[in-house]
Every structure is written in C-alpha cells, then in structure tokens.
N, C-alpha and C positions, 0 to 999 in steps of 0.2 A: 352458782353451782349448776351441772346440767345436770338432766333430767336421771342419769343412769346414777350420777353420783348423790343426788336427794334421796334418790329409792331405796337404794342399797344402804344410807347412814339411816333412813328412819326403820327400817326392819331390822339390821344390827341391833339396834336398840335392846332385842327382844333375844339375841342368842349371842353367846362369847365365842361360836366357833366359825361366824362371819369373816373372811378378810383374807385366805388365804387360797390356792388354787381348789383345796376340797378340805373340807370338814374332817378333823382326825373324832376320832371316840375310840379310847383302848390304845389297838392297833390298826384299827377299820376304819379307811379314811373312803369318803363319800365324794363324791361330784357330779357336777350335772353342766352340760352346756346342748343349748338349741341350737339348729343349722335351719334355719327359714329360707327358703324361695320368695326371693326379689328383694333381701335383706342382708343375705352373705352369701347369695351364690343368686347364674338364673339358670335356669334348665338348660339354655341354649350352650352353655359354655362347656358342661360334661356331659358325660353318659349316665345311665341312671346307676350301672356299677358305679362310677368314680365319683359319685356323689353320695354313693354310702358308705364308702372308703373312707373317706375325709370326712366326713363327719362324723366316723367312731375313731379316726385318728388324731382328731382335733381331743376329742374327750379323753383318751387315751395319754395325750398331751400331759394334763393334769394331774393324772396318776403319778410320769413322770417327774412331772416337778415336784412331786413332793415325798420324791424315793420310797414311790411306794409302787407294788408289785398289784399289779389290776388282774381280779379274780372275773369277776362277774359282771354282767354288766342287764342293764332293762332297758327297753326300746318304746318309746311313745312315737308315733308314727302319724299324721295326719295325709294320705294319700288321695290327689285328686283322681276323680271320676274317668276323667279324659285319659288317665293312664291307659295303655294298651296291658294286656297278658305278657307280653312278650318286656316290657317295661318295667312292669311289678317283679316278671322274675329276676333282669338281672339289676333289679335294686335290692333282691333277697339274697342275689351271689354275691355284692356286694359288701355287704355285711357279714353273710358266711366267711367271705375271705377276712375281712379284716379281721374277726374273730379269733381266726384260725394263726393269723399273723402275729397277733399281738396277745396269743395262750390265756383271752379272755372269754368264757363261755356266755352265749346270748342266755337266759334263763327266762326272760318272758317279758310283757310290756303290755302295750293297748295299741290296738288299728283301730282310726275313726277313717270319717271320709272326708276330707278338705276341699277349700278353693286351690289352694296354690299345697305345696310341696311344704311338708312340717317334718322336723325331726327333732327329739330331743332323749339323748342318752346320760343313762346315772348309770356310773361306774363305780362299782365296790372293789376296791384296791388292800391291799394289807401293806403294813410299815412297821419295822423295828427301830427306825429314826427317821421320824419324818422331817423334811426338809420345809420351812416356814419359810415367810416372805419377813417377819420381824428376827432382828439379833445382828443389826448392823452396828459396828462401833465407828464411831469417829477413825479413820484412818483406812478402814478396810479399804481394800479393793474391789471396785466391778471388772467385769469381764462378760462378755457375751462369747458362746460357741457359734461356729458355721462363721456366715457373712450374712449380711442384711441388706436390705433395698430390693433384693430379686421378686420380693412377690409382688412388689408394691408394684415395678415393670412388668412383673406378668399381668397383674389385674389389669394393667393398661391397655396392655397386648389382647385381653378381653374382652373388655372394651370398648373396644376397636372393631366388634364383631368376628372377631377369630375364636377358635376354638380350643381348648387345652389340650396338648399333648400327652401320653400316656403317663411319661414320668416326668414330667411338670411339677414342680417343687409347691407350687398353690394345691396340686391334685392328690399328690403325693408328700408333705412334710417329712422331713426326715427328723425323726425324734432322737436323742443322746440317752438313751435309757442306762447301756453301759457303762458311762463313763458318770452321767448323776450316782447311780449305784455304786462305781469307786470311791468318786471324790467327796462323796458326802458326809464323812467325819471331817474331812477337812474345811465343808460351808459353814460360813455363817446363815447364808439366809439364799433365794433362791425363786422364780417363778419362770414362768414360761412369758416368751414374748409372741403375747396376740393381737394388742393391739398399738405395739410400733415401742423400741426403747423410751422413747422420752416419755410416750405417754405412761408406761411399765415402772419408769424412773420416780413418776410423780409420787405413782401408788406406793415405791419404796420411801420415798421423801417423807410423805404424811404420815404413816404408820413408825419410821422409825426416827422421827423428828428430827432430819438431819438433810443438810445438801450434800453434791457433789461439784467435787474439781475436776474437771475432764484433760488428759495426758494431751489429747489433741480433737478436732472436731468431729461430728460423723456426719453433719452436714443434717440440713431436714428432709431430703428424697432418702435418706437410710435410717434415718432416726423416728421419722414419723412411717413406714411401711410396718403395717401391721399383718397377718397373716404368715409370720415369717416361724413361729411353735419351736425357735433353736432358744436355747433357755440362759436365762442374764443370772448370773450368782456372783455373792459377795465374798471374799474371803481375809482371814489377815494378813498380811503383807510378808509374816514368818512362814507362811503357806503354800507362798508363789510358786515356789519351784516344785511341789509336793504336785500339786493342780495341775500343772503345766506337762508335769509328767504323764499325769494318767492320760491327761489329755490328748500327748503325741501317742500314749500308747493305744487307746481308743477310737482313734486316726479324729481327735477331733479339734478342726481348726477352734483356737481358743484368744480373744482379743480383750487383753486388760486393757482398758482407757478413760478410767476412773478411780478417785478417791474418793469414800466418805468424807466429807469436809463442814467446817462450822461456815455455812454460807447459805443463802435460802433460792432455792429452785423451783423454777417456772418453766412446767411444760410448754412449749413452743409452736406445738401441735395443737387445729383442729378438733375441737369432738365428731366423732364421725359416727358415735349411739343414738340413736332416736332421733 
C-alpha cells in the first residue's frame, strides 16, 4: 500500500464521511485540495494569476463532481518572501477572477510567509442530490467526458522548459458543471479525474467491490494522465441514451468504454503521491 493510501485508510477510520470528492452533512458538502510549489506545479511554468486560477478551479473540481453548487470558499495561503508587489498582486487577481468565474465568494482564510508557494482551498458547496463515488451495480456503464492524455502531453511540454499558454487545458480545466447538474438523476456514482482513469478506476474498484470490462483499450499515456478534472461517471445501461443526450446537448464529448463486471482490477499505473 503506498504512502497516500496507508494515511487516508487509517484516518477514515475515525469519520464515515472519508472517500468521496467532499464531505456531504445535510446539504453542505465540504472539500479541500492543496496546490504546492515543486509538487504539482513550479512557478517557472505559469504566471502568478494562472496559478491561482487552477488552483481554486481544481477545488472547484470537486464541488462539481459531487452535483453540488460551491458557495464559499477559505484560502490558506503560504507566500514566499521573494514574491515581488507586483507578483502577490496578480496572484490576488487571480483568485478574484476565478471567484468571480465560478459565483463562489472568497470569505476569508490565513496568509503565512513560506519557502516555496502553498495554497490550499475548502470549498463549501450545497446539494439537493449529491453525486458519490459508491452505487455502482454489476453491469453499469463507465464513461468519461472531454478526452484524456492531453495534460499528461502538456505537463511534458513543461517539462521541457516551455511555458503554459493562456488557455492551456493544464492552466485552464475545463469543468462540465452543466451537464453533472443535468445528468445526475440519471448517475449511479461519479468523480473527477485527477489523478489519471485507471488510477480513479481503482478507487471505483475498492469502494464498490467490483471490476471492470473495458469496450476497448485507452492505452496507458490516456489512462494513467492525471490532471485531466473531466469527470468518469457510472450509469445503467437503461440510462444510455438519456446521458448521451444531455451530453450532446451540453456540447459534452462523452465516451462509454466500460462495464461493471464480476472480474478484479488492477491499476496499471505508477503512484505518482509522495
């Protein structure tokens, strides 16, 4: 077991609302995800805007996947020294914008002073049906939105010493908020893909104790690219056409290439945590 998945089963231990993209209670659903310098981004690759961008639209992520509408949100901030004026501000337009973007208001948080660039946002979201990552049956169908592999190419492209373009899909994610919010009487189950399908598939695997049959391959440069935030959901097979629709109507490409199945599944993929 590595390190990320030890931690997370021995703290579960202690709460029932462990395991899904955010914490429901009531209809107030909770999350929280860090964005660390030299761990999921390095300064050299964006601007100090586009790195607060993506890192409240990563958080934002998660609200989505779990058809919930993000109200508010808190900012823990660790800002190195070395920042310029001119740096700290547009890492605060940053975030203004995405705020603005995504009709979540900043309401408050903590500034320390760091080594390296910290960020970590808890997003308070509301749900009248939240969408979980468990309530897969034998047979359902997977499906993923968008296309996959591209971020895994662009991180490459990074890499590389090149720098991210404005609307660069690593900088910028494009989230399906509309069409989660259609099609979500018609899910069974549901998360965001952050850290690549097969590793996403595992975490479906364990939780709903069940493999998958795959319609055809997606290969491991698509299957293991993480940073790709387009979301993997399960549905029944009497559903298909219902999903697919909202889907065209939402302009969102949507690729079924799985089945629940009685078979046991092995991620294929690298830990790339700690």
């Amino acid at each position: 077991m590595d390190l990320e998945k030890r931690f997370i089963a021995s703290v579960s231990a202690a709460s029932k609302q462990i395991g899904d993209d955010g914490a429901v209670i009531g209809s107030t659903v909770y999350s929280n995800d860090a964005f660390i310098e030299g761990t999921h981004f390095k300064r050299a690759w964006m601007t100090p805007r586009q790195i607060a961008y993506k890192a409240f639209a990563v958080n934002i992520s998660d609200a989505v996947a779990m058809n919930a509408v993000p109200r508010y949100a808190l900012l823990a901030i660790g800002i190195p020294s070395s920042f310029t004026a001119g740096e700290a501000d547009a890492l605060a337009a940053g975030f203004v914008e995405a705020s603005a973007a995504f009709g979540c208001e900043l309401i408050g948080g903590d500034t320390v002073k760091s080594e390296r660039l910290i960020i970590s946002l808890t997003i308070v979201s509301e749900t009248r049906r939240p969408l979980r990552r468990s309530g897969i049956k034998r047979g359902d169908l997977l499906a993923f939105t968008g296309s996959v592999g591209k971020a895994k190419r662009e991180l490459q492209y990074l890499l590389a010493g090149r720098r991210a373009h404005a609307q660069s899909h690593y900088v910028r994610p494009r989230l399906r908020r509309e069409f989660i919010a259609d099609a979500a009487p018609y899910l069974r189950a549901g998360m965001d893909i952050s850290d690549g399908i097969y590793t996403d598939l595992q975490r479906l695997a364990d939780l709903n104790r069940t493999g998958f049959s795959f319609f055809r391959p997606l290969g491991k440069s698509a299957g293991c690219s993480g940073e790709e935030y387009e979301m993997l959901v399960a549905f029944p097979p009497r559903m298909r056409k219902r999903v697919e629709y909202l889907a065209r109507k939402h302009r969102t490409p949507l690729t079924v290439f799985a089945r629940a199945a009685r078979t046991r599944y092995k991620n294929p993929c690298k830990s790339h945590h700690f």
